[in-house]
Each structure stands twice: as C-alpha cells, then as structure tokens.
N, C-alpha and C positions, 0 to 999 in steps of 0.2 A: 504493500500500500504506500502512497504518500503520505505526507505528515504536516501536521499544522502543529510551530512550538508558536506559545501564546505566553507572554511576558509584561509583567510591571514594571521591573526593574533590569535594566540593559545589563548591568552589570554581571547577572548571572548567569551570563553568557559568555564571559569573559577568561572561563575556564575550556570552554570548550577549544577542542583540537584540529586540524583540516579531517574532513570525513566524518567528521559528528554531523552536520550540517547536510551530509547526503541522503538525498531523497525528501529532502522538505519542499515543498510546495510553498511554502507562506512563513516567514514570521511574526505574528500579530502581535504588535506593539499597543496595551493595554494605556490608553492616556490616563494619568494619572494628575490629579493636583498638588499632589505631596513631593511628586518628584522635583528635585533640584534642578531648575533647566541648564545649566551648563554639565552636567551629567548625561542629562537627557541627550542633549548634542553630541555630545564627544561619543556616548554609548550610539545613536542611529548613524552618527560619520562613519562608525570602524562597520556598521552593518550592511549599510550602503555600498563597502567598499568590498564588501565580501558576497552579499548579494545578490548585489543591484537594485534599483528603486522599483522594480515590478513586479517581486517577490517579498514585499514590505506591504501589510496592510495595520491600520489603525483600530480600534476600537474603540468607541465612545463611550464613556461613565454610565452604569444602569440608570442612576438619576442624578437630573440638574434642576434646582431650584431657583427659577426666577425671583430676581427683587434680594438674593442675597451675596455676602462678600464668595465671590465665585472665580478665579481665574484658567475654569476650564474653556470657556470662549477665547481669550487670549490665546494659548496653547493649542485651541484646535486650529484657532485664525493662522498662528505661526506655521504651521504644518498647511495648511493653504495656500498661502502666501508662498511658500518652498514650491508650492507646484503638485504636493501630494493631491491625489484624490481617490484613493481606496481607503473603503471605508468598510468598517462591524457598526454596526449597528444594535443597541439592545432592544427597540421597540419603536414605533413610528412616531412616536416623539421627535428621537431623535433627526428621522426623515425628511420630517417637514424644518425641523431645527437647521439640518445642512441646506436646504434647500433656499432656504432664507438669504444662506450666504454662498447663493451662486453654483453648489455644488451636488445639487438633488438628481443628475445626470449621472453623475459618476458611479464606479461599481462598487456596488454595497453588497455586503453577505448581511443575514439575519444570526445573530448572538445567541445565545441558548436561553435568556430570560423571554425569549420569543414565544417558550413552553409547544415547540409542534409537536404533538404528539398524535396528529391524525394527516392523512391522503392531502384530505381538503384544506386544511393549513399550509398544507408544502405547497400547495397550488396555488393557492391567492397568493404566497410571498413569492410567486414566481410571476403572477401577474402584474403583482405591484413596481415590477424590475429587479427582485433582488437574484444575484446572479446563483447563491447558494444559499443552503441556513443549518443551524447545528443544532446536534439534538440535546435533548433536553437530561443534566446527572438524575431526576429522579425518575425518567422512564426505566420501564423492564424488557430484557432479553427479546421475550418474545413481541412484544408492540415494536421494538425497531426493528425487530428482522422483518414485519410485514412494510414498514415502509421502506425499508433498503430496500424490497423487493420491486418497486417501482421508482424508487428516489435514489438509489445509491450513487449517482454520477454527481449528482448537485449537493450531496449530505454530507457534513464534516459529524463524523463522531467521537462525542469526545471520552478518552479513556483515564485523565489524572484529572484531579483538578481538588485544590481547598475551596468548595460550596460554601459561599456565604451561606449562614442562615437566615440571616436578615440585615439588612442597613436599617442606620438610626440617625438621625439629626440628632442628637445628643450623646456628646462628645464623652469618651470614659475620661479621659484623662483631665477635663474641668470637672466633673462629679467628684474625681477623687484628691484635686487639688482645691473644688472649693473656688474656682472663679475661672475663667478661661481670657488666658494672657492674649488675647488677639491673632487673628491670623496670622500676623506678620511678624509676630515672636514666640510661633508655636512651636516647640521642643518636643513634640509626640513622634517620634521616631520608629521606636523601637515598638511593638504589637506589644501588650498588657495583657496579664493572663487571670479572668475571674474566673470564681466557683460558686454555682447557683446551690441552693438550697439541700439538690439531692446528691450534692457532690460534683456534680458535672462540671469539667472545666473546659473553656470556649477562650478563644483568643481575640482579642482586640484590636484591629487595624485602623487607619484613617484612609481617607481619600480627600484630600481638602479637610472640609468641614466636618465630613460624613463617614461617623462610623461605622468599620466594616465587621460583623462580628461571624467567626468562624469556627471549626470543630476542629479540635488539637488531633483528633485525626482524619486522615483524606481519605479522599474519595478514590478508591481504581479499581477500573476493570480490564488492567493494562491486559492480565495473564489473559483475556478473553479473545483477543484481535487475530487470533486465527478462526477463529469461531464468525466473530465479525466480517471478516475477507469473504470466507463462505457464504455468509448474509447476503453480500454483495456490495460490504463497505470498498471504497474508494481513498478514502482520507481515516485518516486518524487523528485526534489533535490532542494535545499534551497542554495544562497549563501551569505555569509558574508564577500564579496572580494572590496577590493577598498575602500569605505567608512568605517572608523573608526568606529566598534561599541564596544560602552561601555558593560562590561560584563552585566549587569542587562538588560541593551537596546536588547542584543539580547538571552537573556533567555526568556522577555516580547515576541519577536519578534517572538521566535520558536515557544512558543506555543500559538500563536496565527495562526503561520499560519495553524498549523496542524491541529488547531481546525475548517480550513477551515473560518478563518474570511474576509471579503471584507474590507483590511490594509487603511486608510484615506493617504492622499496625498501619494497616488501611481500611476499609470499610468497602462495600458494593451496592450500599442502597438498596435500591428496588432493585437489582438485576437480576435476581434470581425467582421474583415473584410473578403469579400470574396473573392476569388482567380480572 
C-alpha cells in the first residue's frame, strides 16, 4: 500500500533516515497554533527539499472560533500566500472558511472528524469536490471492509493515531494555575497528565487556545493492514498528532508499524466489533 504520515510537529521527523520516506504518498502537515513558526519553517524547508511541494498536504484545526485571540488565519494565510493549496479539511466549515480566501478550488481530502461511515457519505464528499476522505478510528472491521469494497481508490485508512476524546475551550493549564497568563506569554508546552475520579488518566495538549485532551494510550490497528490490502485498502495513514513524539520515538514507531507489528499498550477501539 501507500502511506499517508500525518504530523504536528516537523520535528519528529527529523530522525528519520533516506528510505523511511519510501512509498509515502503524502505528508500531512497538521496546522497547529502552538507551533513556533520559525520551526515551522525551517521543519517544511528540509520537507520541501526532500519531497517536493506536491507530496505536502495541510490540515486545518477540527475547530476555529470566530470573535476570539486566534492566529490560525495568519498561518493558514502564510501557507497561501507561499502558493500552497492542498488542503484536509475536518468539516465544511472549514470549506466555505478557505473559500472565502480564494482557495475553495483547490484539492481538498475530507479528515476523519468527517465521521463516513456509510456509501452515501463517501458520495456527497465526492460530489462536493473532495478528491479523497478518511475513515473514521471509531469504525469496525467489518463496516470498512464494505466500503473499501467500492471506495478503496479515494479512502485513506487510518491505522495509528492518539484520538482526541474531546477538545475544550478551557485551558488545563489556567484551571490549574488559577488565571491564564495571555496568549502571548503562554508557557503550556509540555501535555499535562490528569486523573478522573475512577482513576483514568488522559493527557493534556493545546492547540492555540484549545484544549486537546487524549488517552495515554493509542489507538492501532497497525498489525491489521494486511487484512486491510485484502479489503481493498489503497492508502494507509499513520498519525503523529497531539502527543509529543521524540524524533527516534517515532522513527522506532514508523517502522514498526509498516512492518505490520501488533504496537504493546495500544488499544483497537471498535475494530473488532460488529455493527
């Protein structure tokens, strides 16, 4: 199969080797508002150069809140303005959002908060011009094997990924300082790790303003991608979005999944359920 890796932070890619990169189709570069943009830079220069700019696609933030301190319009504008216009898309929000700025032409995939999990959903987002769309971590086994069985050319599936469980406009890291220092002098770096009631513990990310809260363990159905191919998958996609991965962490991590390994403390959701 080819492969879709999908990244927050450029850097953790910065381990990787000549030949890790074989057989990728796409690298989706997750816009992030936390990111440093001179990092940002310096990490899509060296990707650009290894590439090239038609193998680079963007994804846009699950949610943007108009009317608040927000610098993901800047940053997507930047990325415009460069001459990019491949675009992920989480929802037609966003659609109408690039379209505003000139760019609702250009080739967009549908993201996985797009939720398709039926024929007729893959349909309308192919009507609507989206050129692909991906499926969704909480379907099961047998619901994407019936739609690879007519979608598999246009379907990224994905097989790693830390699933947000929810985003929140209320920041962990002012709840637990007790007032929140300003956008522009915010020190939340590093993910925060709570524990609810019945012990469970979930991790803490930002995106801007917006809390990303996630399961201390991931999501994979890396071991399954032979099973998948059968299906009639075409793409596979890998993501490195939300939790922090160390460059070496996720040089180990790619090629283990590709080698099809069953990953230790990971989880598989619904995939083993039936409809």
């Amino acid at each position: 199969p080819l492969w879709v890796l999908c990244v927050d932070d450029l850097r953790a890619l910065s381990a990787f080797e000549a030949g890790d990169l074989e057989g990728v189709d796409e690298v989706l570069v997750a816009v992030r508002r936390a990111a440093r943009r001179d990092v940002f830079a310096d990490g899509l220069a060296s990707l650009i150069e290894e590439l090239g700019p038609e193998r680079i696609r963007f994804a846009i933030s699950p949610i943007h809140r108009s009317g608040r301190p927000d610098d993901l319009e800047d940053r997507v504008g930047d990325l415009i303005a460069a001459g990019f216009g491949r675009w992920s898309l989480p929802g037609l929000w966003a659609r109408k959002w690039l379209s505003q700025r000139g760019r609702g032409s250009d080739d967009m995939t549908a993201d996985w908060p797009f939720f398709v999990v039926n024929a007729r959903a893959a349909d309308e987002l192919r009507g609507l011009g989206f050129s692909r769309w991906t499926t969704s971590p909480e379907d099961t086994c047998e619901n994407i094997a019936a739609l690879l069985a007519d979608h598999g050319r246009v379907c990224d599936v994905v097989v790693y990924q830390d699933t947000p469980l929810f985003l929140s406009a209320t920041c962990g890291y002012a709840v637990i300082g007790g007032a929140c220092p300003g956008q522009g002098r915010c020190r939340f770096e590093s993910p925060i790790v709570l524990r609810d009631r019945s012990g469970t513990r979930v991790c803490v990310a930002r995106d801007g303003c917006t809390a990303v809260v996630y399961s201390m363990t991931p999501w994979s159905i890396a071991h399954a991608q032979a099973e998948l191919v059968q299906m009639g998958a075409r793409r596979l996609r890998v993501d490195f979005v939300n939790r922090p991965y160390a460059p070496a962490e996720a040089r180990s991590l790619w090629r283990r999944i590709r080698a099809g390994e069953k990953l230790p403390r990971t989880h598989v959701g619904n995939w083993g359920r039936r409809i």
